[in-house]
N, C-alpha and C positions, 0 to 999 in steps of 0.2 A: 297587577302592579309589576312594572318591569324591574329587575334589581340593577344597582347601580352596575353600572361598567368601572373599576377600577382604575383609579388616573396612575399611569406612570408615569416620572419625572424622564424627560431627555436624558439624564446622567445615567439613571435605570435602563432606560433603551439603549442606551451605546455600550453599557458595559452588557447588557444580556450578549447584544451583536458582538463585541471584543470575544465573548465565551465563546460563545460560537464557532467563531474562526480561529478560534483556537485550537479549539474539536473536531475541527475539519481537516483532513489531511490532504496533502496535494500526492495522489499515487499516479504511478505510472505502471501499467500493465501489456504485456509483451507477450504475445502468443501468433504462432501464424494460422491455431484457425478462425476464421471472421466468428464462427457462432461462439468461441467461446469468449473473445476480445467482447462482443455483443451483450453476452452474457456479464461478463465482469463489471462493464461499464452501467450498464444497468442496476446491478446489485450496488453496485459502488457508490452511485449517484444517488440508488432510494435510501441508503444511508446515509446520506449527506456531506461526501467527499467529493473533491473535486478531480478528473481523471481522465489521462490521454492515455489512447492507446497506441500502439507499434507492432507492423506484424512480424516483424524481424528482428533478430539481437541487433542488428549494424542501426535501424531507424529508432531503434529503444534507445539505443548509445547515442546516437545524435541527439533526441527528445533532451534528454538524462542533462547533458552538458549545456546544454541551453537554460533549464528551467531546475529550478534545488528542487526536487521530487523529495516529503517524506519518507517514501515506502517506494521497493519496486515488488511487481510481484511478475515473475517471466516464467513460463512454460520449459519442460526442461529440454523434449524430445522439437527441434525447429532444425529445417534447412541452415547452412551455411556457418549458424554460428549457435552453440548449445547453448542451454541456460548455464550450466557449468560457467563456459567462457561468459556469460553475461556478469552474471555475477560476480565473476574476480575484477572485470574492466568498473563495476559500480563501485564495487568495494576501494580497485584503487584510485577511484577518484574521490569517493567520501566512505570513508570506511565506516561511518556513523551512522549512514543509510540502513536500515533494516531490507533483508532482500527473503519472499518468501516464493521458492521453490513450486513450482503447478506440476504433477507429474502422475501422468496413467499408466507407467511403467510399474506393475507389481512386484516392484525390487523393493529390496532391503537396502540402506543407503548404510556405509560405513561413517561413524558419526566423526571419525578424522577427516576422513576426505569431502565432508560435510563443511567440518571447520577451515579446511585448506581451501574451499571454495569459495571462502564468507557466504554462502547459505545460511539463515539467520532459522528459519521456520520452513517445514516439507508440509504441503498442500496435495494428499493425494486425489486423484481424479477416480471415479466422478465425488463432488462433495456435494456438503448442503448448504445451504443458502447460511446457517443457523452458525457452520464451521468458519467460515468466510467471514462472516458477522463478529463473533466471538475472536477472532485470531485478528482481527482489524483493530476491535475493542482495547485490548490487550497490548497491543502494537501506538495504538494513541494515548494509552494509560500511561504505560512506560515513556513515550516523550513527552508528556505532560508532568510527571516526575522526575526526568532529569531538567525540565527546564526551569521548574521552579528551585532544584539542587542547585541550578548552576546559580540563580539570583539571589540565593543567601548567602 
């Protein structure tokens, strides 16, 4: 005996999809080496976010201004323009944007020049798939509770 399949109404289906996309973020990630841009977009995607990549701060920043990105996430060590400088040009365009730092640099960051940066979150390299996952989570929890903040 086969068991029933479970009828959902339309209203069920649209509002499952509304969650959904709700829980899906649009990130943008900036790095100049190809495997790690390759890398991101991949993890990014089997998580179910949607995401362009740039391998330069100057192509992140035009991405950026074009399309409301949730999340940036930019490398810090890049030719021409640093994540530093990314970050403050993100911030002063939307300063609401969450920006979370990529960096193989075995430094210690000063947590002022952290905040003077609007660096939001430091992502040190190499990571795991598991930190990346967890610090996204985290990152869509918190816009998910401000947005319902603001609708009350």
């Amino acid at each position: 005996e086969v068991p029933e399949k479970k009828q959902t109404t339309t209203r069920e289906t649209i509002t499952e999809e509304k969650k959904k996309k709700e829980e899906r973020l649009n990130i943008l990630a900036i790095d100049d080496q190809k495997i790690i841009r390759d890398l991101l977009e991949n993890i990014l995607q089997g998580l179910g976010h949607d995401i362009k990549v740039a391998s330069s701060g100057k192509e992140g920043l035009a991405l950026f201004q074009q399309d409301g990105f949730d999340l940036v996430i930019t490398d810090l060590g890049m030719p021409e323009m640093s994540g530093w400088e990314v970050s403050q040009r993100i911030k002063e365009m939307r300063k609401e944007t969450p920006v979370v730092m990529i960096t193989g640099w075995g430094v210690s960051f000063d947590a002022e020049k952290i905040r003077e940066f609007g660096v939001d979150y430091l992502l040190p390299k190499p990571f795991k798939v598991e930190q990346l996952s967890k610090l996204i989570e985290q990152i869509r929890d918190e816009k998910l509770k401000n947005k319902i903040e603001k609708s009350e």
